[in-house]
C-alpha positions as CSV (number, residue, x, y, z in Angstrom):
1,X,0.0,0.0,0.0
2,X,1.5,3.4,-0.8
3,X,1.2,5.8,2.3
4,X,2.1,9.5,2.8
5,X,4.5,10.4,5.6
6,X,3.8,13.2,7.5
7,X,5.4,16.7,8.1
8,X,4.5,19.1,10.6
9,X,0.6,19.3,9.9
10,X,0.4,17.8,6.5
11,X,1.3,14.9,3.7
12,X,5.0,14.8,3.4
13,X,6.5,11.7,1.5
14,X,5.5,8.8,-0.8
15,X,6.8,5.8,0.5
16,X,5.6,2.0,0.7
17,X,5.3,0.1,3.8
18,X,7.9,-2.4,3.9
19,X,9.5,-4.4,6.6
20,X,11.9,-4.0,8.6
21,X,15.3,-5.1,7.4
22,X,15.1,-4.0,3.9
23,X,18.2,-3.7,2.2
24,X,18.7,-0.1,-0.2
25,X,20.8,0.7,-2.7
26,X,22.5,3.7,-1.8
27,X,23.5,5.5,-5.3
28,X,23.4,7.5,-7.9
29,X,25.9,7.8,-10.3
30,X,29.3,6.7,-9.5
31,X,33.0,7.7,-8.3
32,X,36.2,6.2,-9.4
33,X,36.9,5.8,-6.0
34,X,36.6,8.4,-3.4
35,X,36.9,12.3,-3.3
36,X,40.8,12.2,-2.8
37,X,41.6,12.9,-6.4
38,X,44.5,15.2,-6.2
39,X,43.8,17.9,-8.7
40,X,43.9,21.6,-7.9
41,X,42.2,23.3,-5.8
42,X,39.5,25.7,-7.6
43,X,39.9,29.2,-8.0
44,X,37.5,32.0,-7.1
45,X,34.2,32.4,-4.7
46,X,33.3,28.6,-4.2
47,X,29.9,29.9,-2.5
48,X,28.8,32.1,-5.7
49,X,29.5,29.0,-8.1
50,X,27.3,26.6,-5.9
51,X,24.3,29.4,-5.7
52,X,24.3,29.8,-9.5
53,X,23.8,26.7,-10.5
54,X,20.3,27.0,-10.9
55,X,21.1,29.9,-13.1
56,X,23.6,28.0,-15.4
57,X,21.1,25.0,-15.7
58,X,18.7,27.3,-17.0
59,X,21.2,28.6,-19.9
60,X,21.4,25.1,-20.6
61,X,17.7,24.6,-21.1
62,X,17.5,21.0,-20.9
63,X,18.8,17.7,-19.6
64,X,18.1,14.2,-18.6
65,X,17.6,13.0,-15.0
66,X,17.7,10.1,-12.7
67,X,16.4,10.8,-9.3
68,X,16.7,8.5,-6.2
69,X,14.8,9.1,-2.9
70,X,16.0,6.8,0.7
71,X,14.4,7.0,3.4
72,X,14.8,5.6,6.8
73,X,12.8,5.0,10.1
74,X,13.6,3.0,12.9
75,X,14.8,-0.6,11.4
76,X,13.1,0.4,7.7
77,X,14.5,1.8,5.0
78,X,13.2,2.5,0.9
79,X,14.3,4.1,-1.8
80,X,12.5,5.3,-4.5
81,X,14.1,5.8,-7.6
82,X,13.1,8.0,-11.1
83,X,14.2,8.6,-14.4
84,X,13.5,11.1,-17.1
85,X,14.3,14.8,-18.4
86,X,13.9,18.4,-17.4
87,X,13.4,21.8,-19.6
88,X,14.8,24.2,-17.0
89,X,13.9,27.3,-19.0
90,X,10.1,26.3,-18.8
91,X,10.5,24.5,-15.3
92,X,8.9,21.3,-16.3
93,X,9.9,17.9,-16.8
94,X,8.7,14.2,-16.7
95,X,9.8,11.8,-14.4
96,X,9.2,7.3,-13.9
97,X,8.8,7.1,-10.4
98,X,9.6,4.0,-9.5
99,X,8.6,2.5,-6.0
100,X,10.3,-0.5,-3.8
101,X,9.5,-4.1,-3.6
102,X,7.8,-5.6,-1.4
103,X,9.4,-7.7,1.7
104,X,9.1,-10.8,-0.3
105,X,10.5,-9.4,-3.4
106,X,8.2,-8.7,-6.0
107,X,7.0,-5.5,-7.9
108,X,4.1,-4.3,-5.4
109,X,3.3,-1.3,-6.9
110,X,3.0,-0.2,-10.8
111,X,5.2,2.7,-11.2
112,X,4.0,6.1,-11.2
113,X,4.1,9.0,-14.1
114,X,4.8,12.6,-12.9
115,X,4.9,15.8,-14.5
116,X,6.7,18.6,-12.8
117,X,5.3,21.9,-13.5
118,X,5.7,25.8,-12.2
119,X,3.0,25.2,-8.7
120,X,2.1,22.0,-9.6
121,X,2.8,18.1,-9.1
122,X,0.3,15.5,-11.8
123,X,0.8,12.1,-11.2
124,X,-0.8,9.1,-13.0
125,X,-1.0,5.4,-11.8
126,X,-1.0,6.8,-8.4
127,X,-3.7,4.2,-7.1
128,X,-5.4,4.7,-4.2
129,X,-8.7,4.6,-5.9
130,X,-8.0,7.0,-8.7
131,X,-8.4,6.0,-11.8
132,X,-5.8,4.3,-14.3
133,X,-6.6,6.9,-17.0
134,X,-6.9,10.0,-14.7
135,X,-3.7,12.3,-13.4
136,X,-3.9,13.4,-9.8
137,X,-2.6,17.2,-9.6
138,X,-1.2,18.9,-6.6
139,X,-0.5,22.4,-5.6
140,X,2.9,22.6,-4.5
141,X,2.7,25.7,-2.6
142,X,0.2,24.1,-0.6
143,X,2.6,21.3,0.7
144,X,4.4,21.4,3.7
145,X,7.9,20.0,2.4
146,X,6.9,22.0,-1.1
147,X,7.3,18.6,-2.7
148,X,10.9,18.5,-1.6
149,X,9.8,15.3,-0.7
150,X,6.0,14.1,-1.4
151,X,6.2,12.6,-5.2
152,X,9.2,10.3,-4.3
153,X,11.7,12.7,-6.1
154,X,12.7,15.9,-5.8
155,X,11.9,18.4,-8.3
156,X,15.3,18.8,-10.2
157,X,14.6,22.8,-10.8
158,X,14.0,23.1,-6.7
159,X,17.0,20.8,-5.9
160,X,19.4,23.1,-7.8
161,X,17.3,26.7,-5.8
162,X,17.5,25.1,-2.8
163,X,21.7,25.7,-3.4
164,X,20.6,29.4,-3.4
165,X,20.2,29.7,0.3
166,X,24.1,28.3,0.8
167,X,25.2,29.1,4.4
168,X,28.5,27.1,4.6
169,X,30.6,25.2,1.4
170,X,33.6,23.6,1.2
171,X,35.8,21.8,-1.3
172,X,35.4,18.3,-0.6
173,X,38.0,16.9,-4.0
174,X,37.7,16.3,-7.6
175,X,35.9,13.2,-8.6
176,X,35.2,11.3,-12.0
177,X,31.4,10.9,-11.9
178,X,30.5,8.6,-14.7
179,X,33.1,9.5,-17.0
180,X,33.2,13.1,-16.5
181,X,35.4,15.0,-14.6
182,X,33.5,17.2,-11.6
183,X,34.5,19.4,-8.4
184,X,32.6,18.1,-5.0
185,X,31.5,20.8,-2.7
186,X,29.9,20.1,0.5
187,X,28.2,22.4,2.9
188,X,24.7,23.4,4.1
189,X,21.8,25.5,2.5
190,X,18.7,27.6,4.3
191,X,15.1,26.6,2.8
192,X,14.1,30.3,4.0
193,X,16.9,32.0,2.3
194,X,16.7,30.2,-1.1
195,X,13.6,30.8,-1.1
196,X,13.5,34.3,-1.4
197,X,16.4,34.1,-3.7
198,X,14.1,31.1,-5.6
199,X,13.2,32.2,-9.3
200,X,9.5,32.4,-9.8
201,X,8.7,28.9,-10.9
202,X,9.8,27.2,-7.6
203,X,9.5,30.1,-4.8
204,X,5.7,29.2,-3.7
205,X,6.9,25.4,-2.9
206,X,10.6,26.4,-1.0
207,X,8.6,29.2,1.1
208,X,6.0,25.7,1.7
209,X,8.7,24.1,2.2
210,X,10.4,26.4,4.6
211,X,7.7,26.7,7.1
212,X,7.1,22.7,6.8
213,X,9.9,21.5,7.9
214,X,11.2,22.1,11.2
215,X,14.8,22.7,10.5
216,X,15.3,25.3,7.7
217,X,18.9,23.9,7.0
218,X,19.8,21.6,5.0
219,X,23.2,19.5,4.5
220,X,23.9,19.2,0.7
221,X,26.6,17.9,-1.4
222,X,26.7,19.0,-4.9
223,X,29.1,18.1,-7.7
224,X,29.7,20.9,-10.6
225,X,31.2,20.5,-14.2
226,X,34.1,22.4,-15.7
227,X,30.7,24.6,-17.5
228,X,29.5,25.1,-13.8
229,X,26.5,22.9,-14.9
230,X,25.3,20.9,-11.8
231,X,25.9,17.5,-12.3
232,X,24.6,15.6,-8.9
233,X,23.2,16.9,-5.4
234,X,22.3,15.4,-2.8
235,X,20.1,16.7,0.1
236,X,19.6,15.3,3.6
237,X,16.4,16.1,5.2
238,X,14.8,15.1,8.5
239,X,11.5,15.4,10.0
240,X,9.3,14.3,12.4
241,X,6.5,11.6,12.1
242,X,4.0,10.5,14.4
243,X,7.2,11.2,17.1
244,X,10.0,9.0,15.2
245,X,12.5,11.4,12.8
246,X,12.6,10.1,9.4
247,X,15.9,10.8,7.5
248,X,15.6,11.1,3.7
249,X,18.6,11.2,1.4
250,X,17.2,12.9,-2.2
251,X,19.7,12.7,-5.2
252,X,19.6,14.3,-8.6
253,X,21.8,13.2,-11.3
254,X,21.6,15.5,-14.1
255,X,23.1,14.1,-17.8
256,X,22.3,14.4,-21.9
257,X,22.4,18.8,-21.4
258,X,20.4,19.8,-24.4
259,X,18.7,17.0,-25.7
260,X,14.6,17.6,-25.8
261,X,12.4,17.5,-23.2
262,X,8.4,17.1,-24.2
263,X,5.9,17.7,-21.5
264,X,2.3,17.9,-22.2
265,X,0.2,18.6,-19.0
266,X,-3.1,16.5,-19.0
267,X,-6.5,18.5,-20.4
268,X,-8.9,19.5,-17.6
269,X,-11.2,16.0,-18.6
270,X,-8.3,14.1,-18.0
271,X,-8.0,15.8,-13.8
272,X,-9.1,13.5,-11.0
273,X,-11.4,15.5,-8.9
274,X,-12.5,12.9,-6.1
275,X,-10.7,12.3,-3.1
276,X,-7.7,10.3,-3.2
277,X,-7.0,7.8,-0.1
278,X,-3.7,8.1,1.5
């Protein structure tokens, strides 16, 4: 059964109940073997290249994505996992969300459609007594983690804005990340702060987001290009749930800069309008 996890007063994350003692697959793209690759040291203000990265994705337009959400609590941990593409110029992409298996093994749940949209979250296949043809659509500025977390995978345009609010970076190393060479920076970012540095498209959700959670910062690490183009980030957020703290690791590999993105939001007809159980 797929099940909503909590934040403070409202639905926070998409999850499936498992039991306990689930292994997880911990990655998303790959390093050739640590951070300690001993190149130099870049040059210049390491705080204002994390920050833009948002901005340089956008003169990019486009790229594809694989997303991976893992969360634990108590003895039980899942990951849900995504794949698909972004248009950062529009702010939209399409993402195959998929969920976990089951204890015994076997494909539970049918994977889940999402469309990413400026305000707005549609999934299909989300079950739960929609329908198989119909597309469930939330408002994101209505959700308390500003669907950070609730569809399974962070939004890739609000995982690079969330950089915006950085507080504290350091160089961590230079890293080969599936074949291409990229500087690590680790450090923490403020929801409030990126926020109201946030471009239009995402700022609704991140101000959700930062009065949702109860800690506005956030650790991050973030790998950049030679172009400055964001190539993986990873976010770890915490909250609390019926009183246990649930930690969720979201990573966003970003790949294939420029090749087309095609998003078509569902007609109005195509809108589920009944309730949908959690």
């Amino acid at each position: 059964m797929v099940v909503l996890h909590r934040l403070r007063g409202g639905a926070c994350a998409v999850a499936a109940v498992v039991g306990a003692g689930m292994g997880m697959t911990a990655t998303t793209g790959c390093s050739s073997g640590g951070d300690a690759v001993a190149d130099a040291r870049p040059t210049g203000d390491l705080t204002a290249s994390v920050r833009n990265a948002a901005d340089v994705l956008a003169r990019y337009g486009t790229s594809k994505a694989r997303t991976s959400m893992e969360m634990a609590a108590g003895g039980t941990r899942v990951t849900i996992r995504g794949e698909g593409g972004y248009d950062f110029r529009r702010g939209m992409g399409r993402l195959r969300v998929v969920l976990p298996k089951d204890p015994a093994g076997s494909d539970e749940h049918q994977p889940i459609t999402e469309l990413l949209a400026p305000g707005a979250l549609y999934m299909k296949d989300r079950g739960a007594g929609v329908p198989s043809d119909k597309w469930v659509r939330v408002d994101t500025s209505t959700l308390k983690d500003g669907n950070l977390v609730t569809g399974g995978a962070t939004d890739p345009a609000a995982a690079a804005e969330l950089l915006r609010g950085v507080r504290t970076v350091t160089y961590v190393g230079r890293v080969d990340l599936a074949g291409v060479k990229v500087t690590h920076f680790r450090g923490t970012t403020d929801i409030g702060a990126a926020a109201k540095a946030a471009s239009p498209a995402v700022r609704g959700a991140l101000a959700a987001a930062a009065k949702g959670f109860t800690q506005d910062t956030v650790p991050f690490d973030a790998y950049l290009d030679a172009a400055g183009r964001l190539r993986k980030v990873r976010h770890q957020f915490s909250f609390t749930n019926q009183g246990r703290t649930v930690a969720v690791s979201s990573t966003t590999l970003l790949y294939g800069f420029g090749e087309p993105v095609v998003v078509e939001l569902p007609a109005r007809q195509d809108l589920y309008t009944g309730r949908v159980r959690v």
